[in-house]
Each structure stands twice: as C-alpha cells, then as structure tokens.
N, C-alpha and C positions, 0 to 999 in steps of 0.2 A: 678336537682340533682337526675338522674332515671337513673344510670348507668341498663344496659340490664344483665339479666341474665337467664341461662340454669334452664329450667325447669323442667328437670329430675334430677337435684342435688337435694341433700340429704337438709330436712328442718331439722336445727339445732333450738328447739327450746329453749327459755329464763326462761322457771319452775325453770331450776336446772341451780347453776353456771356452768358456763365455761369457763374456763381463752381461751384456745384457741379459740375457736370462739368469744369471747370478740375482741382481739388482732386481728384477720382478720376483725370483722366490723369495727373496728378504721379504720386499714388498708384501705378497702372500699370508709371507708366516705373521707378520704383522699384524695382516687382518683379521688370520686367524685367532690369532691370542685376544684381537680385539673383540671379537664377538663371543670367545668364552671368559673374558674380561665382563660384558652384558649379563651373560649369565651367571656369574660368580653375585653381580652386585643384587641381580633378582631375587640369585639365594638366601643372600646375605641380609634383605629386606625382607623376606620369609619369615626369615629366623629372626627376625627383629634383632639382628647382631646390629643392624645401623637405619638411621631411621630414613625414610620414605625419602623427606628432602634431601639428604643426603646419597642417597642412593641416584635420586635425580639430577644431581648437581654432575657429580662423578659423569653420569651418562654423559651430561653434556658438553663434558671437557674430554671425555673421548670420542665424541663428535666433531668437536671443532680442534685435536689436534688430529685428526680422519688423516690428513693428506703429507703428515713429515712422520719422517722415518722417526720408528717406534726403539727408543734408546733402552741400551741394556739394563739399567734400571727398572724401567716398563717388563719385562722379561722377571724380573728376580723379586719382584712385588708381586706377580701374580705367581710364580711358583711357593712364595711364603705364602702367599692365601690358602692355597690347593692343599701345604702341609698344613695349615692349621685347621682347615675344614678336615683334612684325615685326621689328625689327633684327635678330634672331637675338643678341641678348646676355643670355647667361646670368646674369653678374653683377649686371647693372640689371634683369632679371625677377624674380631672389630679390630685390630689395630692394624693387621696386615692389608683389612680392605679398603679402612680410610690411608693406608698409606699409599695407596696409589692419589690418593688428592697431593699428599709429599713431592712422588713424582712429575708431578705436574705445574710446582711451586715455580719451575724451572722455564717451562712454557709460559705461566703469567707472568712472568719476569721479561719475560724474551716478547710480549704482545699477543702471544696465539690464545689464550682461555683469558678470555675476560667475562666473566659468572666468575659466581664466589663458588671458592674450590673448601670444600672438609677436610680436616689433615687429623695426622696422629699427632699429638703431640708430646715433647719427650717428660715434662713435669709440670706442675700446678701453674708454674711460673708463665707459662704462653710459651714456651722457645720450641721450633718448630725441626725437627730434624730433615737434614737435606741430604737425600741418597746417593745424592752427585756432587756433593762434597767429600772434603777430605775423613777420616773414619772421627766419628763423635762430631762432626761440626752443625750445628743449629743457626738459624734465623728467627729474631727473636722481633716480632711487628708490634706494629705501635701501639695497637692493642691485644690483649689477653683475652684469644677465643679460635674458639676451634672449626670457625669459618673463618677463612681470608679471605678476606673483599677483595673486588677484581679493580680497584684503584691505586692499586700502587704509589708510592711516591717514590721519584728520582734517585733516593739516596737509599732507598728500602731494593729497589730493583740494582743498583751499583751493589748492593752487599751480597744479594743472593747471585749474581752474578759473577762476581768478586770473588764467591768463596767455591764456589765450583771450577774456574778460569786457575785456582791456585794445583789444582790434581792435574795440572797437564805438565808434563816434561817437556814436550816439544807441541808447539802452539799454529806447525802451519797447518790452515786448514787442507790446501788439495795436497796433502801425504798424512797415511795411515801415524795418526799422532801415538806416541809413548804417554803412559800415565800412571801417575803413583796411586798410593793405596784409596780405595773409598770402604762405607763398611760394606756392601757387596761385593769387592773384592776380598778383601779379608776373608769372609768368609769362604768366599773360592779357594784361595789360598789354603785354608783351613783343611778343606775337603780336599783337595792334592795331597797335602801332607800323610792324611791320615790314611788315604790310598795306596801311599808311596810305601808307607810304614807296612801295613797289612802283605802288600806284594811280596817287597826286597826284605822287611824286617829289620831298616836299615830308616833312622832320622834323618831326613832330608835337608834339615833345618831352611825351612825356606821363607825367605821374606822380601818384601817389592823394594823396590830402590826407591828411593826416595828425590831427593835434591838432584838437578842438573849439571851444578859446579864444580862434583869432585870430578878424578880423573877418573875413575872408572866407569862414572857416568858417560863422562866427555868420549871415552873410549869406544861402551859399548853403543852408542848414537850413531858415530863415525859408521863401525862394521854395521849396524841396523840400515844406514843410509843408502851405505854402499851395496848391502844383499839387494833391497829393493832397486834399486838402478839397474843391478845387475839381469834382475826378471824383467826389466823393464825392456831391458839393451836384446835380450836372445827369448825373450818370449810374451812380447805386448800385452795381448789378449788375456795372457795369467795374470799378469800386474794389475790390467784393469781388471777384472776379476776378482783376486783380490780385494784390492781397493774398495769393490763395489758389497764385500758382504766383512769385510772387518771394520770393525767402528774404531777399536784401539787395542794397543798393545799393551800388554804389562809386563815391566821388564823384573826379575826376580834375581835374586843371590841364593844359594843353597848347593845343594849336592844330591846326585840320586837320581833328576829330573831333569828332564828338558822343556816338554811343551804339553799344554791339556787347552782345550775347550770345550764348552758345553753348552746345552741351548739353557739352561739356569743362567748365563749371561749371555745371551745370544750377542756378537759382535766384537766380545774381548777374547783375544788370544792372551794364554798365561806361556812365558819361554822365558828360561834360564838356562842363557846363552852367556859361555866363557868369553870373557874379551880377546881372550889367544884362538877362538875360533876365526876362521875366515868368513870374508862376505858370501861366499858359496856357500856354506855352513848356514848361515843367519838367512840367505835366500831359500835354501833345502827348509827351514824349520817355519818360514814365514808361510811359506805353499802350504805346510803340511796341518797349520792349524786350519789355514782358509779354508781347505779339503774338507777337513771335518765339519768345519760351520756350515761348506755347500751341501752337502750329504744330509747333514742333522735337518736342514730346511727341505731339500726334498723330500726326506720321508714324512715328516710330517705333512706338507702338504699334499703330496702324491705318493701312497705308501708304496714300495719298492720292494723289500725284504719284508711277508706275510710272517715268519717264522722267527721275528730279530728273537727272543727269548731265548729259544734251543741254544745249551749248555752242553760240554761233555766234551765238543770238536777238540783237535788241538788248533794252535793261532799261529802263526807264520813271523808275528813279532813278540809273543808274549807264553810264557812257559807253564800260567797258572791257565785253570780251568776260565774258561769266557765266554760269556754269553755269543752267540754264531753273529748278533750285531756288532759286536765287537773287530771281529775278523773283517764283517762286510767292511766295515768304516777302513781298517789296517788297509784290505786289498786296494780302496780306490784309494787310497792316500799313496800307496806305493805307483800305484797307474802312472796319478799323475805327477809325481815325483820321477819316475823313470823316465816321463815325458820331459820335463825340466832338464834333468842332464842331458837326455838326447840333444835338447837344443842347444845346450853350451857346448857340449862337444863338436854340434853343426858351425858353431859361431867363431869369430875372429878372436873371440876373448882364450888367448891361448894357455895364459898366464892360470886358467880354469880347468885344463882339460885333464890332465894326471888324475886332481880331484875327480872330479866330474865321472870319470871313467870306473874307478870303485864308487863311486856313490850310485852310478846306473847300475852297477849290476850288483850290488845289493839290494836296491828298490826293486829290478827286476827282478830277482828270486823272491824276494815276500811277495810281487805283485801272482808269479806261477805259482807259489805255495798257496797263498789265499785263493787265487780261479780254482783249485784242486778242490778247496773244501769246501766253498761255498755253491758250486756247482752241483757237490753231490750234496750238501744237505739242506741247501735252501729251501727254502717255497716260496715265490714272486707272484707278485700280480703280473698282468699280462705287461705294463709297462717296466717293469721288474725284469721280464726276461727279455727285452727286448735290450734293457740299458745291458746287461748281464754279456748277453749276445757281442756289443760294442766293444766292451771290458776284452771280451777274449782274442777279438780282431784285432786291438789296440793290444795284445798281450803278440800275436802274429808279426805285426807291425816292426814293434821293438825288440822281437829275437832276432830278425830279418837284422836289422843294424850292427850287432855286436855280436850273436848266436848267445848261445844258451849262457849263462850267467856261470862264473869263472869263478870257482872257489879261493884261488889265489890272490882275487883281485875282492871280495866281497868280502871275507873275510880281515882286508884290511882296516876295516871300518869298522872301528871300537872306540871311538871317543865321543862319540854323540848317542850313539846306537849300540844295541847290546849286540853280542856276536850272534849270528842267524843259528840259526838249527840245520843244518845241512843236510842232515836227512828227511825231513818231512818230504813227501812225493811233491813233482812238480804239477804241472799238470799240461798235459801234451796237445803240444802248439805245431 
C-alpha cells in the first residue's frame, strides 16, 4: 500500500486542521487499498481460489465504483482477505475474496455497478449476506446463483436498501451519522474487548446501542450533537475535518473504555461515551478518534514514522509496553486535542472554559511527554521530520498560552482518561 508519488509536490503538513487535505488522504488510501484490492484478485485467480470470470467481473466493479468514497466495509473485506491468504486457508480466501462482490451488492442497488457482481453466499439456499447490514442480515434474489445480474428489480433494490438504511441511528446525511451494530462492527467491538481485557484485566462488557427511542439513546444523541456544534462554533476547520475522514460513529454501552479506531474499519469511530459526560467531553473524544483515522491514512500513504515497530519506550498515556507507533499516534492526538481547548478557552463559550482548562493541560503534558520519546527514538522519513519538526513548534505555541502543564489542574481529569504519569520527562520547549 505505497501508492508513488511526485516529489516536488507541496508537503501538506497535520499541526493544524485541514479538512481538505484530510478528504484527499481518505481519497488516496482508497486508491490504495484499491489497487492491492487488483492484486489480491490476481492472486486469488493464480490460485485458482476463484475463477478467471469472476476475478474479472470484481475488477470491473472496482473500476466503475473508481470515483465514490470507498466505505468501511471495503476496508474490512480486504483485511479478511489478507488474513486468510496469511492462514494459508483456501476456503475462507474464496469467500473472503468473493465478498468483496457482497460489498458491492450496495452499489448495484444504489446504480453504480451494473455488470453482474460474484458474491459469497451464506447457504445452498441463494441468501446473499450483506456487510452493511444489520449483523446476520441477507438478501435473498430471485434467483439461486452466485452471480447477481446487474438488473435489479424495484423491490429487490427497496430491500437491499432497506435493510442497510435500518443500522443507522441518526439518518442526516451532512452530520457524521450514529450507527448500530453490523457484522464488521461486531467484530470490532470483539477486538476492543479482548484488548481491553488483556491491558486492564478488567471485562469491559461492551456492546453497541441499538434502537433510537429509549432515553438513553435520546440522551446520548442530544450530548453527540451538541459536542459536534461545539467544534463547529470554536474550531471550523477541525469540524470540517472531521467530518471529511469519519464515515460513522458507533455508539457503545460498557465500562473500561472510551474510544478505538482503526484502518480494519477505516471511517468508524467506536466511543463509549457516559450520558453524564458533557458535550466538551463528547467533542474531546470525537477529535480524538478523527486524529487517529488522519494519522492511520497518512502513514500509509506517505510513510512518516520508518521505526512504527520499536517496542520497549514507555507511552505518555498507557502504562503497558507499546509499540513506539503507538505513542506516535497518542502524541499527535494530544497535539490536536490541546489545540481544541486552546480554542474554547479562546471562545465566548464560557460555560466550557474550567473544563476546557484541565483538559488542555492534560493533552498538553502527554502531547510534551510523547515530543520526549518520540524525538529520541524515532526514525522518519524526510517528510517525517519535517511534520515532527511542526509537532514541536505547535508543542512552543501551546506552552506560550498557559506555560507548562499544571499538575493540579491535569490531574483533575480521571473520568474519561486515566490519571497521567507525572514523571515521565517532558520534553524541553
């Protein structure tokens, strides 16, 4: 996934929001996955895991959906491919590879792939599973085969439709939509748990909300709405931002946990957010998964941190051993989280600012504890230390406002965030 690029272009770097370059590295990673998407299906015709015309057909429905954003589903069908070509199982690689035809079920429904699409399907019977449905839901076409003709009928395209429109909690399109379970969520879900377990040694018990109409639904919508307004009101350019690299939200009930994303779903943020938290709160944790989605897409597309691997460092928010990728991600999520208070504390939103004031300078201390370690054990590419270089002027910047991070005031903040480590070195600004 090292799509080539012109070396004399302009490096856009990640200090300060930017919705438009946000929006082109989705874009990017998109293409990327699409073109080792081509090579997956090459393999896959090698290996006679799936035959010739099938192989072909697939091509040509990632050709002609070439130009709309490549949904998280697309994302989590090609990482089950990649694990099943690792296992060496042939069985779960033909199904993994014809389910990208699955994926795509959703496109010929909507007009964009009209060729006949290959799909997996779930038993003898023809029922056809749909990855953008709710978890186990199928579409069951008029005929029993495991090519779907690209003619649709009216009431065949209202169902598959229908049954994916049913996993949305909140249904406007221009605001980052809420959505309940599908089975690649599930599975997400699955993998946080079992992370959660491993770290704290402590059951999470974590599971997605489901229905719109109870209260605590109604609740937590309300404070979701209100976070995002909130970034909207004291800091635009994050909002669009935002907006521009999250596809949806999934709202969770549990314990243990707050927030994870990963490029296995590229575009879903998972947050289990209390309904007694504030919208500062719900605004703090909405940046904070975005961050990681913008990061995750840079480095794939323009690799930044040569060294993500190295193991051993300590972490500025985490107390178990962790890969030195790990910290990268922690530090620029603190960056731009200490940038987000600065601006509510700039702003007229006064009713924010007490918050606002312990949550900067907790952000601020993991952003100086992370510049410390990452600084001395990285290795960058040359656009690597250049973004690095940013990081530490934007670390300059935000001492300059408040000074150095107030342990009376960091240490307030233990209900979302676990308490800092107060001694790890800072790193001198």
């Amino acid at each position: 996934m090292r799509p080539g690029r012109d070396d004399d272009m302009e490096v856009i770097l990640l200090a300060q929001p930017n919705a438009s370059e946000a929006a082109a590295l989705r874009e990017k990673l998109g293409q990327a996955i699409t073109a080792d998407w081509h090579k997956v299906l090459n393999a896959a015709q090698t290996a006679q895991l799936v035959t010739e015309d099938s192989a072909v057909l697939l091509r040509d429905a990632l050709d002609a959906t070439a130009g709309a954003p490549r949904r998280s589903e697309f994302y989590a069908a090609y990482f089950s491919a990649l694990d099943a070509f690792a296992a060496k199982d042939r069985k779960a690689a033909t199904r993994a590879v014809l389910g990208l035809g699955n994926v795509f079920v959703e496109d010929a429904a909507r007009g964009l792939v009209r060729t006949p699409l290959p799909v997996a399907q779930a038993t003898g019977d023809g029922a056809v599973p749909l990855p953008a449905g709710s978890v186990g839901s199928h579409w069951t076409p008029s005929r029993n085969t495991a090519v779907i003709g690209p003619d649709l009928a009216p009431d065949e395209r209202d169902a598959i439709l229908g049954a994916i429109s049913e996993t949305w909690i909140t249904k406007d399109p221009k605001r980052i939509r809420l959505r309940t379970e599908t089975d690649a969520i599930r599975a997400e879900v699955a993998k946080y748990s079992d992370q959660t377990r491993e770290i704290s040694r402590l059951d999470p018990k974590l599971s997605v909300v489901a229905g719109a109409q109870d209260a605590f639904t109604q609740s937590l919508v309300r404070n979701y709405e209100a976070g995002l307004s909130l970034i909207e009101e004291v800091l635009p350019e994050q909002a669009a931002e935002i907006t521009a690299l999250t596809e949806y939200v999934v709202a969770l009930k549990g314990q243990h946990f707050v927030g994870g994303s990963d490029i296995v779903l590229f575009g879903a943020s998972f947050l289990r957010l209390d309904t007694s938290w504030s919208p500062l709160c719900f605004a703090d944790h909405l940046t904070h998964e975005a961050t990681h989605q913008l990061l995750h897409a840079k480095q794939e597309v323009h690799p930044l941190l040569l060294n993500r691997d190295a193991t051993g460092v300590s972490s500025p928010i985490r107390t178990d051993p962790r890969p030195l990728y790990g910290t990268y991600h922690a530090t620029f999520v603190f960056l731009r989280l200490a940038r987000l208070m600065a601006a509510v504390l700039r702003s007229s939103a006064t009713q924010w600012h007490q918050e606002a004031q312990v949550r900067f300078h907790r952000h601020l201390l993991g952003l100086l504890q992370g510049l410390a370690i990452i600084e001395e054990h990285g290795q960058y590419s040359p656009e690597g230390r250049q973004e690095l270089d940013a990081w530490i002027e934007t670390g300059r910047e935000l001492v300059a406002l408040e000074g150095m991070p107030d342990p009376q005031l960091y240490n307030r903040l233990d209900w979302d965030y676990d308490r800092p480590d107060g001694s790890l070195p800072l790193f001198a600004v």
